[in-house]
C-alpha positions in Angstrom: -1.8 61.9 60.4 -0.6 63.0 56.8 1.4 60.1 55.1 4.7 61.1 53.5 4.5 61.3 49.4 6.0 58.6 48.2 8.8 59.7 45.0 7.6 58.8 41.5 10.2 56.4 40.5 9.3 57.0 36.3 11.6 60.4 36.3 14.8 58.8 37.5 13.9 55.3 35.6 13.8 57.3 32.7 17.5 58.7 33.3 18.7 55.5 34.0 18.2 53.5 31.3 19.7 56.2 28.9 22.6 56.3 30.2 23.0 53.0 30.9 22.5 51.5 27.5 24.8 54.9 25.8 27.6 53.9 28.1 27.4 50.2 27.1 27.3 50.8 23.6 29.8 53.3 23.5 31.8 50.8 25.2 31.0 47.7 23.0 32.3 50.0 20.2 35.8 50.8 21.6 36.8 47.5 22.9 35.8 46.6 19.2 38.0 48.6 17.8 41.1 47.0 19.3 39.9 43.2 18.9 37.6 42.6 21.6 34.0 41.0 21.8 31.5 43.9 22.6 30.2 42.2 25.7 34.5 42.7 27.3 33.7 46.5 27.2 29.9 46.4 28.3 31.0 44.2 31.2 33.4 46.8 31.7 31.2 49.5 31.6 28.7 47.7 34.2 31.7 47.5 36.7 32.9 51.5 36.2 29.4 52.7 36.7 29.4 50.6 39.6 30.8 51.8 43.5 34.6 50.4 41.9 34.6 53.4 39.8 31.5 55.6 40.1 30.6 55.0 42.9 34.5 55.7 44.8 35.3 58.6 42.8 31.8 60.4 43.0 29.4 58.7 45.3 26.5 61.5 44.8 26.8 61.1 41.1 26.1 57.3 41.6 23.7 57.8 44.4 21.9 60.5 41.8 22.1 58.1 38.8 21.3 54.9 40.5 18.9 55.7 43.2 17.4 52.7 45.1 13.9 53.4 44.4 15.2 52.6 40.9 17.4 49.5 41.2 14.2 47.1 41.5 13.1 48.3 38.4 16.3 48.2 36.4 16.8 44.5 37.8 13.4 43.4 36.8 14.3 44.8 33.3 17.8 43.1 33.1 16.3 39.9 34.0 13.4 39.8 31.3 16.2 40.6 28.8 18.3 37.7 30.2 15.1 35.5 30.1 15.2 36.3 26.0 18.7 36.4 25.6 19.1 32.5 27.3 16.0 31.5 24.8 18.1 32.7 22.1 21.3 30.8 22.8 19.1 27.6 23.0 17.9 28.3 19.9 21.1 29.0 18.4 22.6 25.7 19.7 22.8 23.6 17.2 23.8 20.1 18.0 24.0 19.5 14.2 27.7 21.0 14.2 28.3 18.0 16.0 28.2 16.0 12.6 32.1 14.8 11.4 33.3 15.6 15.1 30.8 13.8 17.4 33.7 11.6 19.3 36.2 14.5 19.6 34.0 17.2 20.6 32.7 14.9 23.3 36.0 14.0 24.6 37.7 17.4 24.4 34.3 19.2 26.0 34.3 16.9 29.0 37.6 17.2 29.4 37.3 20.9 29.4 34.5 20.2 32.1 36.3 17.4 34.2 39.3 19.4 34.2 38.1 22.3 35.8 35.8 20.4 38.0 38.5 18.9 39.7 40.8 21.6 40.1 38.3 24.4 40.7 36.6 21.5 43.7 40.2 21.5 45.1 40.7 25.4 45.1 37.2 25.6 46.9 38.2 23.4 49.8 40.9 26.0 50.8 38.6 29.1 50.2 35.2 27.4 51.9 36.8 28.6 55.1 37.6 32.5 54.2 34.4 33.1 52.0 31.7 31.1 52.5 29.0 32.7 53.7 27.3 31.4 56.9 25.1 28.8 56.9 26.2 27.7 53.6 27.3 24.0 53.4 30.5 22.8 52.0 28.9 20.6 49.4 26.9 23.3 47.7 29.9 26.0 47.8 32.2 23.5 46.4 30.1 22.3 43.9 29.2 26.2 42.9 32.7 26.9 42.7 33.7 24.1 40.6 30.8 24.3 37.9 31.8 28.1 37.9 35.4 26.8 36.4 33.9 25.1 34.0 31.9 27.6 31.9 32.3 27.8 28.5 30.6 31.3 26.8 29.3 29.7 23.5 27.6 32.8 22.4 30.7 34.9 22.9 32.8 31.6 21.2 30.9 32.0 18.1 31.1 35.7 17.9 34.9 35.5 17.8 34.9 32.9 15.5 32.2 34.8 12.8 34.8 38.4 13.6 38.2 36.3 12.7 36.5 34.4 9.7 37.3 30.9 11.7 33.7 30.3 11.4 33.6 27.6 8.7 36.8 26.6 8.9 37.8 22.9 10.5 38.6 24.5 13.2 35.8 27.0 14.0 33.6 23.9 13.3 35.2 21.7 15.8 35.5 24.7 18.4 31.8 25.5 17.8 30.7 21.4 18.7 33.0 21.3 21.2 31.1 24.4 23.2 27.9 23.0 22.3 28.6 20.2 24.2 30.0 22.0 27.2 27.2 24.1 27.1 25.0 21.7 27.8 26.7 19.9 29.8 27.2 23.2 32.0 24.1 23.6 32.5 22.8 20.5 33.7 25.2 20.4 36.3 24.2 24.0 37.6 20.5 22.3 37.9 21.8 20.2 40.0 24.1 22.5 42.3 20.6 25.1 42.1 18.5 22.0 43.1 20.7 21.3 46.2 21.1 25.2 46.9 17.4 25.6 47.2 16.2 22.6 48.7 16.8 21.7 52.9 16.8 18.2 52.6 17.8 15.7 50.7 14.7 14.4 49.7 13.7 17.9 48.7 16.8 17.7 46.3 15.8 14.5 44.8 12.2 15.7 44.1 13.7 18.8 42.6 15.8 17.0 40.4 13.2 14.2 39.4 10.8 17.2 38.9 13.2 18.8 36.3 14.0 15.8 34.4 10.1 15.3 34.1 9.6 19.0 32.7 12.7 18.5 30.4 11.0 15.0 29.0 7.9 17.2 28.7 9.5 19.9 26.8 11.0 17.4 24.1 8.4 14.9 23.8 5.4 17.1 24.1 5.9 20.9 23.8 8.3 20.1 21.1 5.9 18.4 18.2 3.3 20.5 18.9 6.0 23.6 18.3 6.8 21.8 15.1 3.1 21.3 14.0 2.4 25.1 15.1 5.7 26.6 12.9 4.4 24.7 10.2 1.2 26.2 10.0 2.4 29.7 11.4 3.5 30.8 8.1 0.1 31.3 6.3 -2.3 30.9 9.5 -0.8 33.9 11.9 0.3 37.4 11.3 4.0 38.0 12.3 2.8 39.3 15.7 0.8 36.2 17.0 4.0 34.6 16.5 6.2 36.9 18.0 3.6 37.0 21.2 3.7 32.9 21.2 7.5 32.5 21.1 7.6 35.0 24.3 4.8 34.2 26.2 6.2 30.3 25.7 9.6 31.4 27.2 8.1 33.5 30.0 5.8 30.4 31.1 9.0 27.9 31.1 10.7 30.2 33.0 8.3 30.0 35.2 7.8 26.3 35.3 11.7 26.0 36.4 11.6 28.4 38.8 8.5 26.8 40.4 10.2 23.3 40.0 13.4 25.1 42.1 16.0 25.0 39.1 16.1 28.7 38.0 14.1 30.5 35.8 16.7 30.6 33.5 17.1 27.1 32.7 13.2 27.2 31.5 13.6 30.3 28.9 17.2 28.2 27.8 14.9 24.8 27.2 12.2 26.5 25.6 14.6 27.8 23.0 16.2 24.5 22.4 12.6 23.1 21.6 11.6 25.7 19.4 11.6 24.7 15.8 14.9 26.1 13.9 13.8 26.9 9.8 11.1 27.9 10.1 11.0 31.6 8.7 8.7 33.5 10.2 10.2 32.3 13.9 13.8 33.3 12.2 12.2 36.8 11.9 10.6 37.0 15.4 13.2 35.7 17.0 15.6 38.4 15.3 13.0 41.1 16.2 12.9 39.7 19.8 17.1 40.0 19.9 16.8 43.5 18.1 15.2 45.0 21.4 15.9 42.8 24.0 19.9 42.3 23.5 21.2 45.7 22.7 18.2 47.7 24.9 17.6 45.8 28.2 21.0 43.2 28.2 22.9 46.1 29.2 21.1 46.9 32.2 22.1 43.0 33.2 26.0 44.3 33.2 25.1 47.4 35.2 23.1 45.5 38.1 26.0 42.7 38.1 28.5 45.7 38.2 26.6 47.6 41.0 27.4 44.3 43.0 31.3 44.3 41.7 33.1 46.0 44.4 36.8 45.9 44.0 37.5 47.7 47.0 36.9 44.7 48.8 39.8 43.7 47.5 42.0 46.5 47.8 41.3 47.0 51.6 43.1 43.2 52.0 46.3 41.7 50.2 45.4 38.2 50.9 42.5 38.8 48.4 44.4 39.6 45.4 46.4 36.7 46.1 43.2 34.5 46.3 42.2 36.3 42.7 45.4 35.4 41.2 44.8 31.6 42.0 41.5 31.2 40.7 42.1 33.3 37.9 45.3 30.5 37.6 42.9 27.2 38.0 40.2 28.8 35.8 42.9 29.3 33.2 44.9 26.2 33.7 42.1 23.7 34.2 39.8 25.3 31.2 42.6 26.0 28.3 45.1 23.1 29.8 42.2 20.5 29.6 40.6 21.3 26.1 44.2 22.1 24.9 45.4 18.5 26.2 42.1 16.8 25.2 42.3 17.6 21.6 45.7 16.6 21.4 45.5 13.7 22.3 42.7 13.2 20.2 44.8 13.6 17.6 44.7 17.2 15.9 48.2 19.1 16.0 49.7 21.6 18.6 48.7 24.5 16.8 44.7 23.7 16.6 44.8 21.8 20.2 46.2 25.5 21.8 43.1 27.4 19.6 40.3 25.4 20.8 41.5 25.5 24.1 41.8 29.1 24.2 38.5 29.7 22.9 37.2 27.3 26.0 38.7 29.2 28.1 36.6 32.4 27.1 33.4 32.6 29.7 31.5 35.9 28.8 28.4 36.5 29.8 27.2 32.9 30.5 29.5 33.1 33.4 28.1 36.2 34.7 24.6 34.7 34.8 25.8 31.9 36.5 27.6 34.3 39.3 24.4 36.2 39.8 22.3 33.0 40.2 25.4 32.4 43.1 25.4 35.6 44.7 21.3 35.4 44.3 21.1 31.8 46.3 23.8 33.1 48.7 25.8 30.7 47.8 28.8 33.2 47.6 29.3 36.4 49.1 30.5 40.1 47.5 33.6 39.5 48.2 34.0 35.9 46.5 31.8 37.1 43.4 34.0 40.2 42.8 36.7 37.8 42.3 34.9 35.5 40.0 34.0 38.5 37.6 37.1 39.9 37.5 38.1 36.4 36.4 35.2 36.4 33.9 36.3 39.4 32.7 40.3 38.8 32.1 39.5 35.0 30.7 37.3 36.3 28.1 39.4 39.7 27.3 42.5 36.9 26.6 40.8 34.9 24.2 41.3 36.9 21.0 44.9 38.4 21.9 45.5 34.4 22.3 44.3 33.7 19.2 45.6 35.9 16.9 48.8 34.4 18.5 48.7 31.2 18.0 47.2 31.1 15.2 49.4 33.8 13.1 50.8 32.5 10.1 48.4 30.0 10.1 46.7 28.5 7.0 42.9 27.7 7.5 41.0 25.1 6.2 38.1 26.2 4.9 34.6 23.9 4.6 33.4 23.5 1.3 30.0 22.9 2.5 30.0 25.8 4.3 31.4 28.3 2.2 29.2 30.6 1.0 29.2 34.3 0.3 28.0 36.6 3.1 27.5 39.3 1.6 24.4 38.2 -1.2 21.7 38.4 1.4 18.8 40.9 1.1 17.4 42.9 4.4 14.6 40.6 4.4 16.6 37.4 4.4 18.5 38.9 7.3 15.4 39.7 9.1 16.5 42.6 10.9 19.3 45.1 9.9 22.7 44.0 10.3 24.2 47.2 11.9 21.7 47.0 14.6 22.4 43.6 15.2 25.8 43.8 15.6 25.1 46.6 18.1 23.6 44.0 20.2 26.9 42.4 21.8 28.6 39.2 21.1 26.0 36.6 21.1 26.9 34.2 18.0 25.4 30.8 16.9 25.7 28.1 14.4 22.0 28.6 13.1 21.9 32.3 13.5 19.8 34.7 12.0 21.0 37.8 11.7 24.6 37.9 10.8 26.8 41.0 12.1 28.5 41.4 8.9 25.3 41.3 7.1 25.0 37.6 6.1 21.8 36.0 5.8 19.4 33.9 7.8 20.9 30.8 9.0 24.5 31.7 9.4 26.0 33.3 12.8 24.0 35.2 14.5 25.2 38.4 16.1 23.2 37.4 19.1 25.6 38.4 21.6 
């Protein structure tokens, strides 16, 4: 009996990816020219070239571009850029921007967690009925829903601070801390809502969780000396590639640790980057190689896999939907901005700064795409619920400069001495990679960057994305 050939994927892979990472950049470039972040008009992008745009208007054109003999690949792709990109943010975060506002970046970044905990637990009760998906218990969906409120996008934070030229002012600094904490704060509580999304018992949970906290310990007690040692020798003992191959085989293998453990493989790549040694130069320069490629090449096909998922006709086909977008795009707003806002006033800095940090807590990004896809991956939520949640993603983040150029017109900023250094007297090989290219990236920014957008040098913000 003769066996059917089976299609060469490589041809239509090798459409694809063109065409996804043009759109996205030309995207990134036009929302840039009216204010935005780049990753508002790559996430933008992802959703048109999905079946809310493409895929309604010209189905055989979508069908044509985004075969399914080629979505595997492109997801496979998307995910090792993700894997680089979360090993980048941890080692951008830098709890050292902590110093001078340890006790009110703690208070105003729980309270910008608590807040929306609350309130977005609440909201879940009264959806759990409409969009849970079966066999998906009320704990999990509420606690999904909740931590999903409470994102903070520090990458995309910083970039908006770096582009307004709040980053070393008071408060850019306090702003910066403030997501810092949330970040990680974030993070550990989606562990724990993973952890109990993965495991059927409750024992299972506990050994999950216990199991996490080990590897963490591990990572910080162990892995993280003999990083130190390494970088310390890695200067005059390795060529530039050995260490460019150790920083990414390191975050491919604690990927894989977490996902083993049942926590995500996410969370490993994040940790690994947190553990990594930060001045040491020749990891500045492979770590800015690994973000030239990974964030502006395979990032994008991330948004296009999340928008091929974002079907907004699942809302148009019922009212009742749009009403249930318009309330959790109300608790999102009100619990995030309202919480950080009231937080920091209370803890004592005026109207004016209290309003800009919360706004900039209020922008979600990309981090809060990730965490929809690790929902929508686990089954936690459905389509339908997940469309919702990135349109909300979308519109909180698109907010946050319009917000801020509002609030804070008129404004005098105080600028840190310590911090206040010239941008522009750094050579390409101080910045590691070029600056252009960087910036082409997307909106990934953090306090001990290394390759600044508007061409500063190592060890100022990052155009990571």
């Amino acid at each position: 009996m003769a066996t059917s050939a089976i299609r060469d994927p490589l041809p239509d892979i090798l459409i694809a990816l063109p065409v996804v990472i043009l759109a996205c950049k030309a995207g990134a470039q036009l929302v840039r020219r009216v204010g935005q972040p780049p990753v508002v008009g790559e996430m933008l992008v992802g959703i048109l070239l999905g079946p809310s745009l493409l895929g309604w208007v010209w189905p055989d054109a979508a069908a044509w571009l985004f075969p399914a003999s080629v979505l595997p690949y492109l997801g496979v792709l998307g995910n090792l850029g993700l894997l680089a990109f979360m090993f980048l943010v941890g080692l951008e975060l830098d709890l050292g921007s902590l110093r001078g506002h340890s006790k009110t970046a703690v208070a105003v970044s729980q309270a910008s967690i608590a807040v929306p905990l609350l309130l977005g637990s609440l909201l879940a009760l009264g959806m759990y009925g409409s969009f849970a998906p079966d066999g998906v218990q009320r704990l999990q969906f509420v606690m999904f829903i909740a931590v999903s409120m409470s994102i903070t996008a520090f990458p995309v934070l910083a970039r908006i601070l770096t582009d307004r030229g709040l980053y070393r002012t008071r408060v850019g600094a306090l702003a910066m801390a403030c997501a810092a904490v949330d970040d990680v704060t974030a993070w550990c509580l989606l562990a724990v809502v993973v952890a109990l999304a993965q495991s059927s018992s409750p024992f299972e949970a506990v050994t999950t969780a216990v199991a996490a906290i080990a590897f963490t310990l591990a990572m910080y007690y162990v892995v993280r000396p003999v990083l130190a040692r390494w970088a310390a020798r890695a200067e005059r003992a390795y060529t530039e590639s050995v260490v460019l191959i150790v920083l990414f085989s390191g975050l491919c293998l604690s990927a894989l640790a977490t996902d083993e453990i049942g926590v995500h493989a996410l969370f490993g790549a994040f940790l690994f980057g947190v553990v990594t040694p930060r001045g040491s130069r020749v990891i500045e320069r492979q770590a800015a190689r690994l973000r030239a490629f990974t964030v502006p090449v395979l990032l994008p096909l991330f948004f296009v896999t999340t928008g091929l998922k974002t079907d907004m006709s699942l809302l148009a086909s019922d009212p009742r939907q749009w009403l249930w977008a318009a309330a959790v795009l109300a608790v999102a707003v009100m619990a995030k901005w309202g919480g950080a806002a009231s937080a920091a006033r209370v803890a004592g800095q005026n109207w004016r700064d209290a309003l800009s940090i919360g706004a900039l807590m209020n922008c979600r990004g990309l981090t809060e795409l990730v965490v929809l896809n690790i929902g929508l991956s686990l089954g936690v939520i459905g389509p339908d619920l997940f469309t919702i949640l990135v349109l909300m993603a979308l519109l909180t983040t698109a907010v946050t400069s319009p917000a801020l150029n509002l609030i804070r017109r008129g404004a005098p900023e105080e600028e840190l001495p310590e911090l206040a250094t010239d941008a522009t007297d750094a050579t390409d090989t101080e910045r590691g990679v070029d600056a252009a290219g960087a910036a082409n990236a997307v909106d990934v920014a953090g306090p001990a960057g290394l390759v600044d957008a508007s061409g500063g040098s190592a060890r100022r913000p990052a155009a990571i994305r």
